[in-house]
N, C-alpha and C positions, 0 to 999 in steps of 0.2 A: 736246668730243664732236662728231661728224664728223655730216651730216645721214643717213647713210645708216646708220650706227651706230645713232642712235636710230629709223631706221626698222626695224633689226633686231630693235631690243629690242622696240618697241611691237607687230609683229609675232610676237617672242616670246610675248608677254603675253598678245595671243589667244589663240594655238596653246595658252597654259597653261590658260587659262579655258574654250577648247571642250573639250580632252581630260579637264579637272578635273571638270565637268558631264557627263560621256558617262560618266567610270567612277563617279559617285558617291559618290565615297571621300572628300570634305570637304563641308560644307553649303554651298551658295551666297553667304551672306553669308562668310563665310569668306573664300573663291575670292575675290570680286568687294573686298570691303577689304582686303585685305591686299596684290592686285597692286596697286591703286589706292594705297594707302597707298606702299609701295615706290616707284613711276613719280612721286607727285609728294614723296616726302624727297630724291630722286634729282632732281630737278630737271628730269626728261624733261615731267613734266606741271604746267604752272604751277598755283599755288593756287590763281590769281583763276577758273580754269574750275571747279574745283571749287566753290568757293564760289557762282560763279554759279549750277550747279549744285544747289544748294542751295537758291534761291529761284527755280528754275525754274516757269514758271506752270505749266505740265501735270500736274508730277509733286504742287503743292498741291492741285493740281486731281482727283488719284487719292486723296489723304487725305479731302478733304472728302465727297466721295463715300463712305467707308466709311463716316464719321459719321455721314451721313446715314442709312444702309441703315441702320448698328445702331439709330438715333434711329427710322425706322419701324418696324424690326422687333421693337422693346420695347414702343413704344406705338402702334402702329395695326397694327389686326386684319389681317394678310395672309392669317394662316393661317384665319382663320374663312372671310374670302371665299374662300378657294379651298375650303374643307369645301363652303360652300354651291354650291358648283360642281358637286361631284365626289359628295358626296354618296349620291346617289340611282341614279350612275349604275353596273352590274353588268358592264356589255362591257368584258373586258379591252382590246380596241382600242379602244372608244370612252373610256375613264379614258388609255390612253396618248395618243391624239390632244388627249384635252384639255389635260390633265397638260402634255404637253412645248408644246404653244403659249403656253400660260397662263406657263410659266417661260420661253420664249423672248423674250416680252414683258417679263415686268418686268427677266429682264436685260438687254435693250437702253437702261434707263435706270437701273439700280441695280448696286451690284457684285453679283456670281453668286454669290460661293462664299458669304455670309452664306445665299442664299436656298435652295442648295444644301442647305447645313446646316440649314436651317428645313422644307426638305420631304423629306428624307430620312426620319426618323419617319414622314412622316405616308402617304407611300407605301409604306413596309414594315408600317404598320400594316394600312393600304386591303387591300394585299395576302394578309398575313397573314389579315384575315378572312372571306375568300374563299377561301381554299386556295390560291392561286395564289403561285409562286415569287417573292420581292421580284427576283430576278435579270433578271425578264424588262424590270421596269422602272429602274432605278438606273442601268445603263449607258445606256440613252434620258434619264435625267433631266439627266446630265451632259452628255451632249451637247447638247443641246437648250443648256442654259445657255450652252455656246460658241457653239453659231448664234447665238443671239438677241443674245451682245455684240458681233457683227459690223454689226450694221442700224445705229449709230450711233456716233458717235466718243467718248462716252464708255462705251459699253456693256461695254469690258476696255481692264483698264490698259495691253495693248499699245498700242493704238488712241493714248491718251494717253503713252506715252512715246515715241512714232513722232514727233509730234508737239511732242514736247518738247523731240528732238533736232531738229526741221527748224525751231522758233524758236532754240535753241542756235545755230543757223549761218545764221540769218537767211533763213531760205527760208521760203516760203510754206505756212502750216501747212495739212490736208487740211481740210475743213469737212465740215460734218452732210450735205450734200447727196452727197456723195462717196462717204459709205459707205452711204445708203439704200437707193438701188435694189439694189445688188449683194448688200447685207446682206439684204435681205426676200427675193429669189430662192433665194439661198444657203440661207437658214433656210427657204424654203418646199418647196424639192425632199429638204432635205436632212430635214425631221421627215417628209415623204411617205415616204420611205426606211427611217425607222423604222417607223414605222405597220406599214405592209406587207409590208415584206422583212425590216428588222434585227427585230421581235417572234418571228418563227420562226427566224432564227439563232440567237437566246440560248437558249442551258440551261436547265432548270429546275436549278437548282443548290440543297442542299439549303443552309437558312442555318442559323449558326452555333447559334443560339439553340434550334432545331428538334435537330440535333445534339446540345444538351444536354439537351432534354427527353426524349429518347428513350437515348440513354446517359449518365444523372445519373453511376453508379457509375464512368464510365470517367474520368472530371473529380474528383468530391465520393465520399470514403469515411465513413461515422457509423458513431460509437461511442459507448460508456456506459461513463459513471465510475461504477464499480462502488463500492458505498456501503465497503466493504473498505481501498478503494485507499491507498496511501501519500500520492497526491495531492492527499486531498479537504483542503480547508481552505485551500490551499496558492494563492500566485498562479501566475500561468501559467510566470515566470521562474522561481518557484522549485521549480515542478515537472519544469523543463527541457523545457516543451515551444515555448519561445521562440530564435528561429535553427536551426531543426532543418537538418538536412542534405538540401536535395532534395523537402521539404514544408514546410507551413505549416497551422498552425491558423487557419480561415478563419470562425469562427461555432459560436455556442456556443445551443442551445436548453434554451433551462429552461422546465418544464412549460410556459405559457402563453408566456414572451417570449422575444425575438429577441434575442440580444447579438451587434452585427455592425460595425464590424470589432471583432475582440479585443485587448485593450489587455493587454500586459504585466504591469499591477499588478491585473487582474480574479480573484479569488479562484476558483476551482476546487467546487463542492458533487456533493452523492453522488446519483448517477441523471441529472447532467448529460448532454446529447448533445453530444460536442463531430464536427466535421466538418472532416475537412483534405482539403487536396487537394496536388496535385502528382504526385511518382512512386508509381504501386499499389505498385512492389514496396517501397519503404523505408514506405512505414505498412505496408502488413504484418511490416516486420523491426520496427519500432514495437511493433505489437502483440503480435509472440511475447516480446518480455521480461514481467517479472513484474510493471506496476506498476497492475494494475486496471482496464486499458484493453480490450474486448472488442469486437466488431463487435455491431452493435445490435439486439434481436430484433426489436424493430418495425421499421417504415422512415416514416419521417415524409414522406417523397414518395409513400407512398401512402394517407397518410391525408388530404390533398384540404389539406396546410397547403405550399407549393410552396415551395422558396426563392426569395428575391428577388434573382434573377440579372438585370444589366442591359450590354444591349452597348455599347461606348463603342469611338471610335476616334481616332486621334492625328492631327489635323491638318497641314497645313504649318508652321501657327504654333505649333507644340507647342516646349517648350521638354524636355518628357521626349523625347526622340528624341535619340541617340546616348549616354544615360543609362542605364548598369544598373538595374535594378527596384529594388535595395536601395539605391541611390544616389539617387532618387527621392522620399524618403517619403512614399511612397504611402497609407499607411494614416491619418497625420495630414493631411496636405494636402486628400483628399478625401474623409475619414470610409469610405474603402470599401477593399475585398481583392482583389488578383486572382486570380481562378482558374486561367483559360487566357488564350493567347496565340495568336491566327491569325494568320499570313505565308504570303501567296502560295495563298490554300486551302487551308492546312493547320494543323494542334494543333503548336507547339512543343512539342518534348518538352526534358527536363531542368532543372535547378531554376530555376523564373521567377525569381528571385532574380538571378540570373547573367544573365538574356538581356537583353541590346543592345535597348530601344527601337528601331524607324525609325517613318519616315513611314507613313502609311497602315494600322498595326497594328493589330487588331481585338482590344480588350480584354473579358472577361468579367470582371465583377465583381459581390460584391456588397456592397451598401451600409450604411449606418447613416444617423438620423436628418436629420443635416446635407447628406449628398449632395446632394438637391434645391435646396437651397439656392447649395450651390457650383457648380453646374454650369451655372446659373445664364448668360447669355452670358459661361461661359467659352471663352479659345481653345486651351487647351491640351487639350481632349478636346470629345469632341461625340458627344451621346447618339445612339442609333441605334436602339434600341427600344422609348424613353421619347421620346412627343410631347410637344411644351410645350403645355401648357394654350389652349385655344381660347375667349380671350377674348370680350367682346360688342362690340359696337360700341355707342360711347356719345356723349361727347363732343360737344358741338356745333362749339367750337372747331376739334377736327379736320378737320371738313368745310370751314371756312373754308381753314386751312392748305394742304387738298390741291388747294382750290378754284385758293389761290393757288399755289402750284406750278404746276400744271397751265396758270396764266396765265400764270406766269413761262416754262416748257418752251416754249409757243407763241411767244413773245417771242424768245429764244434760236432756236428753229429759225427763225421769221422774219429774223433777223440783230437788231432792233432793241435787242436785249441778249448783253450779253457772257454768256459762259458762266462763267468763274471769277466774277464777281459776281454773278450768279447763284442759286450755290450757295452763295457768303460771306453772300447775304443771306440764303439760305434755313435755314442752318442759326441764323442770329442769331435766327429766327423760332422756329425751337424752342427753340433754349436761352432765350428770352424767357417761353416756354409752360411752363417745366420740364422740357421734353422731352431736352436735352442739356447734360450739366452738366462740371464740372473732372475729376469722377471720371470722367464716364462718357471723356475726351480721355485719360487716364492706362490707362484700358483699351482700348482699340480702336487707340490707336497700336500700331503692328507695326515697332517698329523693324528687323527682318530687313529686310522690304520697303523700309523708308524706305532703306535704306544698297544695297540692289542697285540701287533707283531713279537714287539720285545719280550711285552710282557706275557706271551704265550709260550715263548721259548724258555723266557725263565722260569715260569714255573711248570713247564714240562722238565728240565733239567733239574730243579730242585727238587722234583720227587724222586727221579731215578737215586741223585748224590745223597740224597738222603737216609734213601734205603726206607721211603715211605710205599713207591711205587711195589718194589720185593713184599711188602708184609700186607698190600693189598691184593697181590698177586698172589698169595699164599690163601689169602681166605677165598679165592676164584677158584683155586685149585682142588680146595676142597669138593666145589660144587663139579667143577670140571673132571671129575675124579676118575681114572678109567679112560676118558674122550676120547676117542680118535684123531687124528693131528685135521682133520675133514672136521669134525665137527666145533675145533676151536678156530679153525679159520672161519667156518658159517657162526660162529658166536660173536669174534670178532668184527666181520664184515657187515652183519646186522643188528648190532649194538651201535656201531660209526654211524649205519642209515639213520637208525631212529633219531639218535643225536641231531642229527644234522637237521631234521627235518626240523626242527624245534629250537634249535640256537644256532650260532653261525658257525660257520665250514671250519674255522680255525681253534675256536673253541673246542668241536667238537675233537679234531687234531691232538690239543693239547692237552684234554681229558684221557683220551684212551691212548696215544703214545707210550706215558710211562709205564703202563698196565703190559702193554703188548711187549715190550721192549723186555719188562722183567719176565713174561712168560715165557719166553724165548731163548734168556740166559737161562732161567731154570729146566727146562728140557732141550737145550742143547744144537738148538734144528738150523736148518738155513732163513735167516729171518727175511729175505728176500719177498716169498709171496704175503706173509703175516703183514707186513709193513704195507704191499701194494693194496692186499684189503681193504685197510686201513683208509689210505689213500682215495681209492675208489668208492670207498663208502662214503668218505665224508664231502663227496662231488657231487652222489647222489640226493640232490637238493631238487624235488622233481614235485614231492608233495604237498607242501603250502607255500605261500606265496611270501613268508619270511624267511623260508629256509635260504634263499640266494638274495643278494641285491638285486641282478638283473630281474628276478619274477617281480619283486618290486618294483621294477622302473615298468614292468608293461601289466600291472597289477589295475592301475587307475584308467589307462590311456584303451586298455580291451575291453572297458567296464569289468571287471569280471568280478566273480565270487569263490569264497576261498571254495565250495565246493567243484568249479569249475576245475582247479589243480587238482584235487585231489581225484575228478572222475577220468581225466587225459594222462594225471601225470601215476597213478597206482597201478595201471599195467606197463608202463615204462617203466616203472621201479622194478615191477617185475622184470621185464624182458633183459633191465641192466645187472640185475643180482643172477640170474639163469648164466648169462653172455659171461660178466668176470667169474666168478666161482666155477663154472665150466671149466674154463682158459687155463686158471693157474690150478685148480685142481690135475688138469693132463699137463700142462706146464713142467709145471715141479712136483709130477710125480707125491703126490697127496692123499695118502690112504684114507679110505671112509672108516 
């Protein structure tokens, strides 16, 4: 095979990878194994980069990290300190200034989306009882989380696989001093931005939950089994009212208790209320046959006994997403029912049965005993209107541990410690404490993640070794011909945006890395700010709601609409591309 052959294919393999991630018609792990998979059976990409790959320090370095966050986030109080925070305080600006500083901080040293998902509840609660729309704050808490993982090189995984790729190829990785200053400017002008400008942008947008307490009957219809009926005695199978067409029996009230979800073999008695939901018109074709089923004279939502409806939404780690609902088993897995389904701000209609999981889905369910239990840090849903519990702070121990962290962090930002040992000792120190255990490593691994990781490093690597990256970088040059060293960093910096906004943060990394890398050797420069561009561009994940996980996890739960990102988050994009390109243009001395 001819050099310029496998330059074609490896240049293929991009072109397949950005256009695969732009129409979102396969998951990214998907996309990212399988070319990868092909390029090295094929022999274009050797095993040993893969493999290297594989115990790349960076990408260990974004695993231990989650550990971690999950290890604090089970056992030390986050969420009480920030109650104690926020508490007291009534100014919708003054809870959003705090709010989004407070999580701008700890993401700059802990993964975001854990902390995301740990303050989601507790700001739609805050909200909630105030009267105030959760929409004004969810799309500020997401952001906030991306500023904040800019101030430090481990603060987002991009940050570390930028990194991961420049030890892959033996260059000089960026250090903690490199992203600080730019990082703290960045996040400082850019929560200004919210505070003041992006709070009056957002919508009051009415949330889902509100929507269902205010039309129960348009979601949930009740009926009475007529003591008459053929059905009574009977289990739910054998009354046929199990795989109905287009509804579902969602909760059964018997005088005083709840039976929730309904199990197949639960026996049928006379004066039961049973409640289905899905389409009004088929339980009404339901109810016009003869079998004892009648619309209920009371209505049990107005006698002060509420159903227990809880919002739940589908992560990027969900494994239900691209799963039909009945494909799922929803009812045993989680002990709970779905009622409805919101996409894009709106009620799916037709039988949930049938509908296509995605990412970012906003599920209405309700529950049975176990829920609470499983929901537990799981990652394949994550509650939205149920806070976790606000522990105490107790512990003495802990204070020692955060003591030593905190000594360890000063250590590391000093240089006098490495950062991946670091973090190996720091988790040895919990899992010493009980705090992190075999089961808890069997949960919190994200294999999707782990395999777009590898497989983003290796083929960032295989285009440099190739000398694919150089002869693409050749035909750039052409266009860049003349440029001012100013105008290939703003080529740069806003080719990563666009990327980003459109496929994910690491992809877009692993796309223009090799690009930048060879432009670099071939003119010679300090590649220092080329790389932080780079880096900063591909964080800038501000304008639709698939560019980041986190916009996705507060995509459903804000009602919002992709134009709502794009009318809050395109003067942020601006004010972040003015703020970086300013910085390291006076920085590093950067001719126009």
């Amino acid at each position: 095979m001819t050099e310029t052959t496998v330059h074609y294919i490896l240049l293929g393999a991009l072109l397949a990878i950005t256009v695969s991630l732009f129409i979102q018609r396969f998951k990214p792990t998907l996309v990212f194994g399988w070319i990868t998979m092909l390029l090295v059976v094929s022999g274009i990409v050797p095993v040993e980069v893969l493999l290297s790959s594989v115990s790349n320090k960076s990408i260990l370095t974004i695993f231990l990290l989650i550990f971690i966050t999950s290890a604090l986030r089970k056992h030390f109080n986050l969420l009480g300190l920030i109650d104690g925070l926020f508490r007291s305080i009534k100014s919708p600006r003054a809870f959003l200034a705090g709010m989004t500083s407070s999580v701008a901080l700890l993401s700059s040293v802990v993964n975001n989306t854990p902390i995301v998902a740990l303050m989601i509840p507790y700001v739609y609660n805050w909200s909630k009882k105030r009267n105030l729309s959760p929409s004004k704050f969810l799309m500020p808490l997401s952001f906030a989380a991306t500023l904040g993982g800019t101030i430090t090189v481990i603060g987002t995984s991009t940050n570390l696989v930028l990194n991961g790729l420049l030890e892959a190829n033996d260059l000089q990785p960026l250090a903690f001093s490199d992203f600080l200053y730019p990082g703290l400017l960045v996040t400082g002008f850019g929560l200004l931005y919210l505070v003041i400008v992006g709070y009056k942008l957002l919508s009051n947008r009415k949330d889902v939950l509100e929507d269902f307490t205010h039309n129960r009957r348009e979601y949930i219809v009740e009926t009475v089994l007529l003591p008459q009926s053929n059905k009574v005695g009977k289990t739910i199978t054998e009354a046929g009212l199990r795989n109905l067409d287009g509804i579902f029996l969602v909760e059964i009230y018997r005088g005083n208790k709840l039976i929730s979800p309904v199990t197949p073999t639960e026996s049928l008695q006379a004066n039961d209320l049973l409640y289905f939901a899905g389409e009004v018109d088929r339980i009404v074709e339901l109810l016009k046959d003869d079998n004892g089923l009648e619309i209920a004279k009371r209505d049990k939502f107005e006698m002060g006994d509420a159903l227990d409806v809880v919002e739940v939404l589908l992560p990027i780690t969900s494994d239900l997403a691209g799963k039909k609902v009945r494909e799922t088993n929803f009812r045993e897995r989680f002990d709970a029912a779905i009622v409805a389904i919101h996409r894009d701000g709106r009620r799916l209609g037709g039988k949930i049965g049938d509908v296509e999981l995605e990412f970012g889905d906003l599920l209405l369910i309700t529950t049975g005993n176990r829920f609470k239990n499983i929901i537990v840090g799981n990652k394949h849903l994550y509650t939205v209107s149920v806070m976790e519990r606000i522990a105490t702070n107790g512990k003495r121990e802990k204070k020692w541990i955060m003591g030593a962290a905190l000594l360890g962090l000063s250590a590391v930002f000093a240089g006098y410690l490495d950062l991946f040992m670091f973090l190996l000792m720091f988790l040895g120190v919990l899992a010493s404490f009980g705090m992190f255990t075999a089961q808890d490593l069997r949960k919190d691994i994200n294999s999707d993640l782990l395999i777009i990781l590898i497989t983003a490093v290796t083929l960032g690597t295989s285009l440099i070794h190739t000398g694919t990256a150089a002869w693409i970088s050749n035909g750039l040059t052409g266009l860049l011909n003349g440029a001012s060293p100013f105008t290939i960093l703003t080529s740069v910096f806003l080719l990563t945006v666009v990327l980003t906004s459109f496929v994910t943060n690491v992809a877009s990394v692993a796309i223009v890395f090799p690009i930048v890398a060879a432009l670099i050797a071939q003119n010679g420069v300090d590649g220092t700010p080329y790389f932080l561009a780079l880096a900063y561009g591909a964080s800038a994940s501000f304008l639709t709601p698939v560019s980041y996980q986190t916009n996705l996890m507060v995509y459903g739960p804000g009602g919002y609409k992709s134009s709502d990102f794009l009318r809050v988050g395109a003067p942020l994009t601006l004010i972040y591309i003015i703020t970086i390109l300013t910085y390291l243009t006076l920085r590093y001395n950067i001719h126009a």
